[in-house]
C-alpha positions as a Markdown table, in Angstrom:
| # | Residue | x | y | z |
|---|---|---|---|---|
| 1 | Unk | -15.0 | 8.1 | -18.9 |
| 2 | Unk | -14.6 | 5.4 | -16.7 |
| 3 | Unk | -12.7 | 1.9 | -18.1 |
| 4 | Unk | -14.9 | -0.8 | -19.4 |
| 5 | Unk | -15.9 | -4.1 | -17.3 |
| 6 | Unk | -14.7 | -6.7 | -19.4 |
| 7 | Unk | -11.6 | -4.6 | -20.0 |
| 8 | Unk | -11.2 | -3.7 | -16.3 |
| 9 | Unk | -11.1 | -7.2 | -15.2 |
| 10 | Unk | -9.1 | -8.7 | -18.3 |
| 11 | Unk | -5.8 | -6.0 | -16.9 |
| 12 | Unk | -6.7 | -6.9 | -13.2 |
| 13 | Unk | -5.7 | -10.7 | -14.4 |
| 14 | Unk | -2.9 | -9.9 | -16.4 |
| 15 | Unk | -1.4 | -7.6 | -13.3 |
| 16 | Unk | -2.7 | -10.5 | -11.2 |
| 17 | Unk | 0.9 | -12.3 | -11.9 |
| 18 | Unk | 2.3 | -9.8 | -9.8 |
| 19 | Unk | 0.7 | -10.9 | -6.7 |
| 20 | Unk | 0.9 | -14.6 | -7.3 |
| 21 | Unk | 4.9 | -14.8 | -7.8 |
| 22 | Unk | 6.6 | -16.9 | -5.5 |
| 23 | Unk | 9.1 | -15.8 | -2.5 |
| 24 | Unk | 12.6 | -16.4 | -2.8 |
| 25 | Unk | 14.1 | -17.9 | 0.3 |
| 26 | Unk | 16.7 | -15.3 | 1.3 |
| 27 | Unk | 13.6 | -13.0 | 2.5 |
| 28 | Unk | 10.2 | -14.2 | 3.5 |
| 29 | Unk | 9.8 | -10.4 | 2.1 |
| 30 | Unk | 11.4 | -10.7 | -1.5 |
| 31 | Unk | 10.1 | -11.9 | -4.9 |
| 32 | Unk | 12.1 | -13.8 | -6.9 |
| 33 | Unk | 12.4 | -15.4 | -10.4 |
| 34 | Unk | 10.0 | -13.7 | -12.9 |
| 35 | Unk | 8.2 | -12.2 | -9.8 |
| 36 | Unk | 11.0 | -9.7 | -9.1 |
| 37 | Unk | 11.0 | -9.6 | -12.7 |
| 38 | Unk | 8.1 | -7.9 | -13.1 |
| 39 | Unk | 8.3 | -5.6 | -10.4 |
| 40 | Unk | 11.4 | -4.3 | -11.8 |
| 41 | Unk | 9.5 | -4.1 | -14.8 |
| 42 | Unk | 6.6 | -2.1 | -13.2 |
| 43 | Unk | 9.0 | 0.2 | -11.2 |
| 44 | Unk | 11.0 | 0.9 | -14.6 |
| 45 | Unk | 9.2 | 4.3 | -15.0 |
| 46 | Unk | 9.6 | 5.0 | -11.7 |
| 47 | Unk | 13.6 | 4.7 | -11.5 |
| 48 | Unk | 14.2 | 8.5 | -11.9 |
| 49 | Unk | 12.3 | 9.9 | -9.0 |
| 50 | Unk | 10.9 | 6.7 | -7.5 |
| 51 | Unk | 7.6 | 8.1 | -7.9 |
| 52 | Unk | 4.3 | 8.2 | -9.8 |
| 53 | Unk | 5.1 | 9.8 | -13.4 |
| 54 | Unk | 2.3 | 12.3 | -13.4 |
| 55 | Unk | 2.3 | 15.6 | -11.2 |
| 56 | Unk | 0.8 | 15.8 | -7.9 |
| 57 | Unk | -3.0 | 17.4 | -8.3 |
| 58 | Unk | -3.8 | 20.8 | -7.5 |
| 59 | Unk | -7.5 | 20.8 | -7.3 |
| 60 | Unk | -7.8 | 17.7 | -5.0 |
| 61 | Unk | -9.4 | 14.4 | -6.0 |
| 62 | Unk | -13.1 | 12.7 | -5.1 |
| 63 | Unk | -13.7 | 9.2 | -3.9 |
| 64 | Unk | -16.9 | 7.9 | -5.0 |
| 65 | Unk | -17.3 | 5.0 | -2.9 |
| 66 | Unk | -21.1 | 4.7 | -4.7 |
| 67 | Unk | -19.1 | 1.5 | -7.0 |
| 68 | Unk | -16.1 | -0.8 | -7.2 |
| 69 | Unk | -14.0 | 2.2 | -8.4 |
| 70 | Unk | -14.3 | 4.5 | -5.9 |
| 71 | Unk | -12.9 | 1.6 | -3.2 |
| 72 | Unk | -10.2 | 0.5 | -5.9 |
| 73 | Unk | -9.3 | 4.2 | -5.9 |
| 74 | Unk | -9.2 | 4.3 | -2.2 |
| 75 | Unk | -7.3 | 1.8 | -2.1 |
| 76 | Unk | -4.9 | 3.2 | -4.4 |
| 77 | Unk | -4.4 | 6.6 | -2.6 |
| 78 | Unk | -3.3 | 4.8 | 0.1 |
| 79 | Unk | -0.7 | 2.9 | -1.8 |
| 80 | Unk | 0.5 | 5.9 | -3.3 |
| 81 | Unk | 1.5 | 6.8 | 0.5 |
| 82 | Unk | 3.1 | 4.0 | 1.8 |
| 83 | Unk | 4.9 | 3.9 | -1.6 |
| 84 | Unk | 6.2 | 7.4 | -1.2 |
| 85 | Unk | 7.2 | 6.5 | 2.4 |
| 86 | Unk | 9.2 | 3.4 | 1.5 |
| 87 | Unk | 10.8 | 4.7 | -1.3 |
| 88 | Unk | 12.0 | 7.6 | 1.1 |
| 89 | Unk | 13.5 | 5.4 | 3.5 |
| 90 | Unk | 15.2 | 2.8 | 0.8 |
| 91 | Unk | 16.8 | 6.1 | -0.7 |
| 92 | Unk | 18.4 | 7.3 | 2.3 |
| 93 | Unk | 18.3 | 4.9 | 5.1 |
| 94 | Unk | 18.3 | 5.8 | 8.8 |
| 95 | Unk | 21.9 | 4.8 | 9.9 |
| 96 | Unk | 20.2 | 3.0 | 12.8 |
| 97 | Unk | 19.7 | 0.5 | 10.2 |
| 98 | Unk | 22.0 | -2.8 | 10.3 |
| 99 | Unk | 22.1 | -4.2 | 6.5 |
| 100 | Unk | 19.2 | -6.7 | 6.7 |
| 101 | Unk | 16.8 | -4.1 | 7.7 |
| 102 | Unk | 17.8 | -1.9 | 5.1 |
| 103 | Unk | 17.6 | -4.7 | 2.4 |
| 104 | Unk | 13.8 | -5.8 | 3.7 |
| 105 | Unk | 13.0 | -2.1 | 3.8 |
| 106 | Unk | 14.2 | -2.5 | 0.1 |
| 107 | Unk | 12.0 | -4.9 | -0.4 |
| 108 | Unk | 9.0 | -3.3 | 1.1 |
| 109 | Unk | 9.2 | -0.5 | -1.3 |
| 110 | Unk | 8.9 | -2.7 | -4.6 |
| 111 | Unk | 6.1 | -4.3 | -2.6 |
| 112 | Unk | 4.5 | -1.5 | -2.6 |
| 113 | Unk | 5.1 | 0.1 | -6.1 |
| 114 | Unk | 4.1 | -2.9 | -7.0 |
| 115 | Unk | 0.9 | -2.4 | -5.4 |
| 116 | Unk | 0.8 | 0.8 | -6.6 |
| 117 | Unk | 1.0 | 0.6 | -9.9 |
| 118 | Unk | -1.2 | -2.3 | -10.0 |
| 119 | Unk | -4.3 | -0.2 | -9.0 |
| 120 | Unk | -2.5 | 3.0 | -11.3 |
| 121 | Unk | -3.1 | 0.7 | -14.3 |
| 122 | Unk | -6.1 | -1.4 | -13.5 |
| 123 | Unk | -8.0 | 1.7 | -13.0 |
| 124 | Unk | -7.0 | 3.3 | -16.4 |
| 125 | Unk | -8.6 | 6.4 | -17.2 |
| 126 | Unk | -10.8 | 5.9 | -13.9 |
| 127 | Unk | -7.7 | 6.3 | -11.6 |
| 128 | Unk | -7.6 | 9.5 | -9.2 |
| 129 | Unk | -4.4 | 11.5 | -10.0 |
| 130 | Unk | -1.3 | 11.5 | -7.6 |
| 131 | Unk | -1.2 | 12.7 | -4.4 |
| 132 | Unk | 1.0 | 14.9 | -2.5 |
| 133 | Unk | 2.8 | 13.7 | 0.7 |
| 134 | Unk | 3.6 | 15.3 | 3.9 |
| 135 | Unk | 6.2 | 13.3 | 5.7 |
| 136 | Unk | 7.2 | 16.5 | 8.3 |
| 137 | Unk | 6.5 | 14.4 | 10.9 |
| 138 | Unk | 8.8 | 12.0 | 10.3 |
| 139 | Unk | 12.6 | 11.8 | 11.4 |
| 140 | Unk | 13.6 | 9.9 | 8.9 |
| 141 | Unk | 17.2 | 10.2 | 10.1 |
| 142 | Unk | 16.2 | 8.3 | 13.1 |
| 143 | Unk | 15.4 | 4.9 | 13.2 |
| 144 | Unk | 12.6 | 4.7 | 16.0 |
| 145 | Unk | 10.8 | 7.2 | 13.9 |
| 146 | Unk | 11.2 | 5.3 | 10.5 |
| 147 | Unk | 9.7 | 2.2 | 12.7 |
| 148 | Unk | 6.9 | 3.9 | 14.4 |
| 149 | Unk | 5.6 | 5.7 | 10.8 |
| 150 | Unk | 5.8 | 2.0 | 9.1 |
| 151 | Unk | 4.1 | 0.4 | 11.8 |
| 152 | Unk | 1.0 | 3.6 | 11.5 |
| 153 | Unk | 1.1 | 2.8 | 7.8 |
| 154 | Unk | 0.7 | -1.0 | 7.5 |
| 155 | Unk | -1.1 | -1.7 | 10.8 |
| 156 | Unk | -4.0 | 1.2 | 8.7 |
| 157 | Unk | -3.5 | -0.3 | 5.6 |
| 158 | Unk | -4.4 | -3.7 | 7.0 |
| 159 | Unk | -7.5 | -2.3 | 8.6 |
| 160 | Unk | -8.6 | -0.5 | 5.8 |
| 161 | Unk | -8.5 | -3.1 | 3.7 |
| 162 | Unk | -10.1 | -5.2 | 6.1 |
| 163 | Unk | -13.2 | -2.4 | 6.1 |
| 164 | Unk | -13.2 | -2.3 | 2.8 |
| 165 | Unk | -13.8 | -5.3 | 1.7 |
| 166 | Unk | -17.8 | -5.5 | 2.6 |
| 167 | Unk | -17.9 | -2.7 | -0.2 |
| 168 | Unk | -16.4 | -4.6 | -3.0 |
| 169 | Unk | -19.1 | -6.2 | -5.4 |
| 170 | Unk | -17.1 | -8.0 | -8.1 |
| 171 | Unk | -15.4 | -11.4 | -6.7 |
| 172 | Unk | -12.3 | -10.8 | -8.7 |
| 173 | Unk | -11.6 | -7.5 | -7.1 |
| 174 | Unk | -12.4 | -9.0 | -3.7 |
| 175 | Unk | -9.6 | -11.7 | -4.4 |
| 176 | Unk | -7.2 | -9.5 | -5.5 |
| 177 | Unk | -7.6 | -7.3 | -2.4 |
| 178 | Unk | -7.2 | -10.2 | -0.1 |
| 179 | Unk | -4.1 | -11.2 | -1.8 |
| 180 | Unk | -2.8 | -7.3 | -1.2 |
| 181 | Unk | -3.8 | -7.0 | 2.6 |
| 182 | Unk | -2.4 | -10.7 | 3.2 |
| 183 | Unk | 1.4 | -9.1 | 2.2 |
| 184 | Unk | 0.9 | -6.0 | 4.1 |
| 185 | Unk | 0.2 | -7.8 | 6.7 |
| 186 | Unk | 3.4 | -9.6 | 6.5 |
| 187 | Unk | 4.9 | -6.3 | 6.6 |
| 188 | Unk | 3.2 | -5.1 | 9.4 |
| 189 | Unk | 4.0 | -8.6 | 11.4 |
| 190 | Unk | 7.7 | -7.8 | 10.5 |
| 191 | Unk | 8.1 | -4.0 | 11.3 |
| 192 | Unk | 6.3 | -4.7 | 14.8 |
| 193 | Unk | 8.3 | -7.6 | 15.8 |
| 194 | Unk | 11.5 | -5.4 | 15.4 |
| 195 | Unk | 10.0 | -2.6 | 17.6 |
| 196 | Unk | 9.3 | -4.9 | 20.0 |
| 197 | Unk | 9.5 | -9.2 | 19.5 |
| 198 | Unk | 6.6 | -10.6 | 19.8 |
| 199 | Unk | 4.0 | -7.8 | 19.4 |
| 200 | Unk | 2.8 | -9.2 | 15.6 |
| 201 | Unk | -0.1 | -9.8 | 16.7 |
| 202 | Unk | -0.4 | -7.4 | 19.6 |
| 203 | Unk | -4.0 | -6.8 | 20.9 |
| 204 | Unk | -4.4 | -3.8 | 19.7 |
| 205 | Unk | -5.0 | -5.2 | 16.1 |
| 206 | Unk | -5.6 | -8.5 | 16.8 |
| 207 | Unk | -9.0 | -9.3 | 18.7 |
| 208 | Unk | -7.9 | -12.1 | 21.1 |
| 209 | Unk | -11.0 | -13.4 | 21.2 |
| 210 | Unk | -12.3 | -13.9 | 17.7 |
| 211 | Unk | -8.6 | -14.1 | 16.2 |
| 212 | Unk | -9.5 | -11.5 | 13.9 |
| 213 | Unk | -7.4 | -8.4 | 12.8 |
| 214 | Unk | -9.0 | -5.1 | 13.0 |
| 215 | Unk | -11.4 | -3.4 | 10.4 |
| 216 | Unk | -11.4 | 0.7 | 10.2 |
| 217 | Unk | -14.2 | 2.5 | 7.8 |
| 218 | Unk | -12.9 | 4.7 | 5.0 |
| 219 | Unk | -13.9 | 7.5 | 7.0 |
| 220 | Unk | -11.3 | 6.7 | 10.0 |
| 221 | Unk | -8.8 | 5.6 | 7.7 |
| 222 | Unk | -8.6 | 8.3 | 5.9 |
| 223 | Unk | -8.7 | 11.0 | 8.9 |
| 224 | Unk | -5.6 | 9.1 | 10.2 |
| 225 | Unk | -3.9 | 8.9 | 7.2 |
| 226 | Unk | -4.6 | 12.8 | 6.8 |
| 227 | Unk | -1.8 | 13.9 | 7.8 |
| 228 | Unk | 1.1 | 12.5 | 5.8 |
| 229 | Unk | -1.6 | 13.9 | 2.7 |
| 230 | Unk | -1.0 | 17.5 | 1.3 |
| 231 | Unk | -3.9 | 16.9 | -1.7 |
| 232 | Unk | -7.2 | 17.6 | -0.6 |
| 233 | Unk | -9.1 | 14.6 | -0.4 |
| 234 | Unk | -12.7 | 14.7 | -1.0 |
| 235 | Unk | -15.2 | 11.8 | -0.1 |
| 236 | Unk | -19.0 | 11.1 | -1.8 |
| 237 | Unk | -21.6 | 8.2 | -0.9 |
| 238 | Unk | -19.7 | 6.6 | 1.5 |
């Protein structure tokens, strides 16, 4: 049985402080005060394995896209990934890495626990169960490879937030996303300028005429993101 409304939107607001906590100067990427507070806080069940505190699933899981849930779901499988990836590189750091990097790549990954666990426990007993990752592709000994894999992950998760947006009904779930996709594309801005400075806003994500960043359906997000997923994924009414 899916969550209530009124419930629903009464734990997006309180999980809402998450996303409004202010930046602490050291790192245009960090929270501070009561902001990194809380995403210690969030991440506490997470210290042991730095991951999502209920098994991968065997049979594969459904997005519905046919309501609110089924994008809010969406867009939690996808922050289970980049979760899983950053956590993997924060661990065990390509050597590559000089200290700052490894201390915003820190950063990153409670960014996106955060985010995580945000749609984990907003969703309740409507949330899809955890996924299994496939990073094979990855070299995560080398740091070209880390780079490359972050910049596939946040430039997608920008765009498929931007796509998704259109299918969100409720306004407070429409905020909240915008809030999410703004930060991960702060990521993204940062991960591509160290690649190669200057490329933020590169045109193959930003249109140079409208200004505007790129929008992907569910359907191309998810066949990109396919291959860092073991868990079948299965998609209805989109």
């Amino acid at each position: 049985m899916k969550t209530e409304p009124g419930k629903e939107l009464e734990m997006l607001q309180k999980e809402n402080s998450i996303l409004t906590a202010s930046l602490h100067r050291r790192s245009f990427l960090q929270y501070a005060g009561a902001g990194a507070a809380g995403i210690a806080l969030i991440a506490a069940g997470c210290k042991k394995d730095h991951g999502n505190d209920m098994p991968p699933v065997n049979g594969g899981v459904t997005l519905d896209f046919k309501d609110d849930f089924g994008v809010l779901n969406y867009a939690y499988a996808l922050e289970q990934l980049e979760a899983a990836f950053y956590v993997q590189v924060a661990s065990n750091p390509p050597s590559g890495f000089s200290a700052i990097e490894k201390q915003y790549f820190q950063d990153i990954q409670y960014h996106e626990i955060a985010h995580r666990e945000f749609f984990k426990n907003a969703l309740g007993t409507a949330a899809i169960g955890s996924l299994a990752v496939d990073f094979s592709s990855i070299n995560f000994t080398d740091r070209a490879s880390v780079l490359n894999a972050a910049k596939a992950f946040e430039d997608l998760g920008v765009a498929a937030y931007n796509g998704a947006g259109v299918r969100i009904k409720t306004d407070a779930y429409l905020v909240l996303a915008g809030k999410i996709v703004s930060v991960e594309a702060r990521h993204a801005a940062y991960i591509r300028d160290l690649i190669s400075p200057g490329s933020f806003s590169g045109p193959d994500v930003v249109d140079a005429t409208t200004g505007l960043d790129q929008a992907l359906t569910p359907d191309k997000v998810l066949a990109a993101a396919g291959k860092y997923i073991k868990t079948k994924v299965n998609v209805i009414n989109l």
